[in-house]
N, C-alpha and C positions, 0 to 999 in steps of 0.2 A: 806579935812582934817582940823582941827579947833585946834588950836594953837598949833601945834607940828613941834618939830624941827627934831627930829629921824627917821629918812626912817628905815619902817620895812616891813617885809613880812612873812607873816605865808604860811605853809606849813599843810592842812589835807585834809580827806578821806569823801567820801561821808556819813560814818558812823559815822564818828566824827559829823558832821555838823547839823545831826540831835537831838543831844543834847544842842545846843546852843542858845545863843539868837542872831541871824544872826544881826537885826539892830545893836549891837552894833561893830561887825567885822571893819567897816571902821571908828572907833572911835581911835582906837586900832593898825590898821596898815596903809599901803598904797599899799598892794599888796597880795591877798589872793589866794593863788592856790589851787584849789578845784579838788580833783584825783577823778573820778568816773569809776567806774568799768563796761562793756561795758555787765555784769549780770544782773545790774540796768533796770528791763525795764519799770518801769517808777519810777517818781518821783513828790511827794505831792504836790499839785498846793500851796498852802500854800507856802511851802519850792521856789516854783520856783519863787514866786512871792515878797520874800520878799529877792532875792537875785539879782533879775531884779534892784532893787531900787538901788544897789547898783553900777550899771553899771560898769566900768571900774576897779573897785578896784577889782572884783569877774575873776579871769582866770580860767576856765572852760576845765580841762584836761584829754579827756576820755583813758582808759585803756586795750587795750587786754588782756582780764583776759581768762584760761581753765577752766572747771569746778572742778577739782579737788585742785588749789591752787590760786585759789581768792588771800588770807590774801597775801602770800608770797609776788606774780604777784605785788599787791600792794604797800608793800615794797620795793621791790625793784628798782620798778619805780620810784615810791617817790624818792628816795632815788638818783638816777641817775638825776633826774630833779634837786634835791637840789646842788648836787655836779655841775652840770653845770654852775648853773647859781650862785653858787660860782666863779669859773672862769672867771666871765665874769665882775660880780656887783662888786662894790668899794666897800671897806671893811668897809665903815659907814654905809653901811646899814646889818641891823641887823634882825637874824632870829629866827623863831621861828618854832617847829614844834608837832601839837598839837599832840599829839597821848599818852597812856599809857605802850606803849611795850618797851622793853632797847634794841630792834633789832637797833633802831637810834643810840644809845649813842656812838657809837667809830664813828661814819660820824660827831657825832656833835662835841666830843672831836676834831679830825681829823682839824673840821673849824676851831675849839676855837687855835687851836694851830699854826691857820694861820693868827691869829687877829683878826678875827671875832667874835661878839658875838652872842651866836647862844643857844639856849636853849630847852628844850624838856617841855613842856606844860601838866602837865595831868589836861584832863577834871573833874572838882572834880563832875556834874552831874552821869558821868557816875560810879564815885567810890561810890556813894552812897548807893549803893547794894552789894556791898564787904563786905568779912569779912574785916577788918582792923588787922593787924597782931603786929603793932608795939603798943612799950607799954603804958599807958595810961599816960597824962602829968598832973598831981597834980598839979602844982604851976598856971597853967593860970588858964583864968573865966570857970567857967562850961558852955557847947552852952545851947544858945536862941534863940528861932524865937523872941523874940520880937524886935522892930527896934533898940531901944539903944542899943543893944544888937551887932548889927550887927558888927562894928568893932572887939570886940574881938570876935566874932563867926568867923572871918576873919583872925585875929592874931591865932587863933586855926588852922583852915584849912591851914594856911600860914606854921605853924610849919609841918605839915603833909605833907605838897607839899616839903618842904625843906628835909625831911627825906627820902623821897624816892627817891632824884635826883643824881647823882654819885657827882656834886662838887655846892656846893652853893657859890651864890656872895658873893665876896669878900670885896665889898664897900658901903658904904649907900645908894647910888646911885644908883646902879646894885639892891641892894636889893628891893629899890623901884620900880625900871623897872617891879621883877622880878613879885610882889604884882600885879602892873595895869596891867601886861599882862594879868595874872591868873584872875584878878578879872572884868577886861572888857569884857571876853569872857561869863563868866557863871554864876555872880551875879549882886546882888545890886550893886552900884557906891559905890564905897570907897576909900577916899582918902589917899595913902599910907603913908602919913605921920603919920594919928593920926594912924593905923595900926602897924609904926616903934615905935611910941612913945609908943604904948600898948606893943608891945612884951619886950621893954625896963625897960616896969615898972613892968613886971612881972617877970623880969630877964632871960626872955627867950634868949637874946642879951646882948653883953655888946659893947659900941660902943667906939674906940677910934679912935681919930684925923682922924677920916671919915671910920674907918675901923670897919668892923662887928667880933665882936667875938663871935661863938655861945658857950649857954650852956643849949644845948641837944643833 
């Protein structure tokens, strides 16, 4: 791990994992539990090889799945594996659990309300092919692929990741956390600061004496 002081650990699915940019997983946390469903019968040497590198941070946890409820099987394992080792971990260390479904969100609320901070992650790769339901934000930059561009192409998707979550952070703090988890997983590097300072100048946030007030 390379200057971080936060013990974290994410939580996802072998289907999540194929969306990602794997090298960057051990940037990001110090403990990544990877749920694979025992349907799996094989998987891309690619995928296997760029997860080897990662040696001890990758926990590799296969799953008796039936043929009829894969998804569920899943969940719910997930789900049992989180909660234990809740019980177990010191509540500094902090979780995250990549997935797009709100099947998690009362296990996560459930942690949060045990001191933990604990968060649900959606892959913004995989929303790329969605409709997007919510409604269109006027006031920030219009997206760009070009590179300058990237921060507020970031403070955009940052707004979207916050609109879909049941409770957003609280503090500027949390809010940045919530930016480099989202954005170590499935993009460019970006630093969440100039990302807080964009949402700020576009009046997306309004920040007092360290606290976030949204307005969206």
């Amino acid at each position: 791990m390379k200057n971080r002081t936060i013990r974290r650990y994410i939580f996802l699915s072998y289907e999540d994992i194929k969306h990602l940019k794997i090298k960057k997983l051990d940037k990001v946390c110090d403990k990544a539990f990877l749920f694979v469903s025992n349907k799996e019968t094989s998987i891309p040497f690619q995928i296997v090889s760029q997860l080897q590198v990662l040696g001890k941070t990758i926990k590799w946890i296969p799953v008796e799945c039936s043929e009829k409820n894969v998804d569920l099987t899943m969940k719910i394992f997930m789900s049992f594996w989180i909660g234990k080792l809740h019980e177990h971990k010191y509540l500094d260390v902090e979780f995250a659990i990549l997935s797009d479904d709100t099947y998690f969100d009362n296990l996560i609320q459930l942690i949060r309300n045990d001191g933990r901070s604990c968060q649900r992650v959606i892959n913004k790769n995989q929303q790329e092919n969605k409709s997007d339901s919510s409604a269109p934000i006027t006031t920030a930059p219009s997206p760009s692929l070009e590179e300058e561009d990237v921060v507020e192409q970031t403070a955009i998707d940052t707004i979207r990741q916050l609109k879909r979550i049941p409770e957003r952070p609280l503090e500027v703090y949390d809010l940045k956390q919530f930016i480099r988890v989202q954005n170590s997983l499935d993009v460019s590097d970006v630093d969440p600061e100039e990302v807080v300072s964009c949402l700020e100048q576009y009046q997306q946030i309004t920040i007092n004496n360290g606290e976030v007030i949204y307005n969206f």
